[in-house]
N, C-alpha and C positions, 0 to 999 in steps of 0.2 A: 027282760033280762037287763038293758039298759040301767035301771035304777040309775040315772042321772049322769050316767055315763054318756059321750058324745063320741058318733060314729069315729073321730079319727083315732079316741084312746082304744076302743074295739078291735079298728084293725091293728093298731101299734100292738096292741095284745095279743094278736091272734098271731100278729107276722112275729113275734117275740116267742110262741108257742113253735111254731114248724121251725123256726132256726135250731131252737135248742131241743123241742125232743120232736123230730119230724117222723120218729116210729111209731109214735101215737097216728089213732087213726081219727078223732074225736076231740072237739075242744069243749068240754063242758061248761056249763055258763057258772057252776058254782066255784070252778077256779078261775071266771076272771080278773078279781084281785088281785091273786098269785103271780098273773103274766102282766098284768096291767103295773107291777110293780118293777117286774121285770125289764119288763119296758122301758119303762123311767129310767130305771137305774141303768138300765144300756145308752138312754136317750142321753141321758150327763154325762157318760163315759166319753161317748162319741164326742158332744160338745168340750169336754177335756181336754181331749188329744187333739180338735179342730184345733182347739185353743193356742196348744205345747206347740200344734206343729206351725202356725202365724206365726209363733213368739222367736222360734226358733228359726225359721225363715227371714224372718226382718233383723237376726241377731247378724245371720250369717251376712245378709245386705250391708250391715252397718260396717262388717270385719272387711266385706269385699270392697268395699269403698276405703273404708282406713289403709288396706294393703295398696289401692291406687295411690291416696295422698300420699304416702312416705317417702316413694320414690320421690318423687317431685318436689317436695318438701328438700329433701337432702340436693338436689341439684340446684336449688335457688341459693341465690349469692348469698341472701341476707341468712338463712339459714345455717348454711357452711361458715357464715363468720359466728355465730353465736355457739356452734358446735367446738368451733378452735377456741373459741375464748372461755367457756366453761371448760374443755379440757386443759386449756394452759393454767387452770384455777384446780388444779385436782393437787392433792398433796403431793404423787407420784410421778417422775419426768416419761414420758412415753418415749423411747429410742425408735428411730427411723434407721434401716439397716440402709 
């Protein structure tokens, strides 16, 4: 049945057959392309979303850290003066009540 097939695509196949129709009682060998395809196509998914959900996780790391720096940022001298001098450069006078 193999025909060049290696036991892990087999089971990827088979375990790709009871997820999706586990009312069957019977894996027949002439649709193991059918699920072996199956497979694949679930195996990239998976690796897809592994991927999104990395990419998405080191997004939010990067945001969590930005939101540490700022504070900090705004509390340094050298910061608070470049802030008053870019605003003293603004076209508009800011009133302090």
């Amino acid at each position: 049945m193999t025909g060049g097939a290696n036991e892990d695509d087999i089971l990827k196949a088979f375990r790709a057959f009871i997820e999706t129709a586990p009312e069957r009682v019977t894996f027949f060998p002439q649709h193991f392309l059918k699920w072996r395809k199956v497979a694949r196509t679930r195996g990239l998914r998976e690796q897809r979303e592994h991927q999104d959900r990395e990419e998405r996780q080191a997004l939010e790391r990067d945001r969590a850290k930005e939101r540490e720096r700022l504070p900090r940022e705004r509390e340094d001298p050298y910061w608070q003066e470049q802030i008053e001098t870019a605003v003293a450069q603004l076209p508009w006078r800011r009133v302090r009540a």
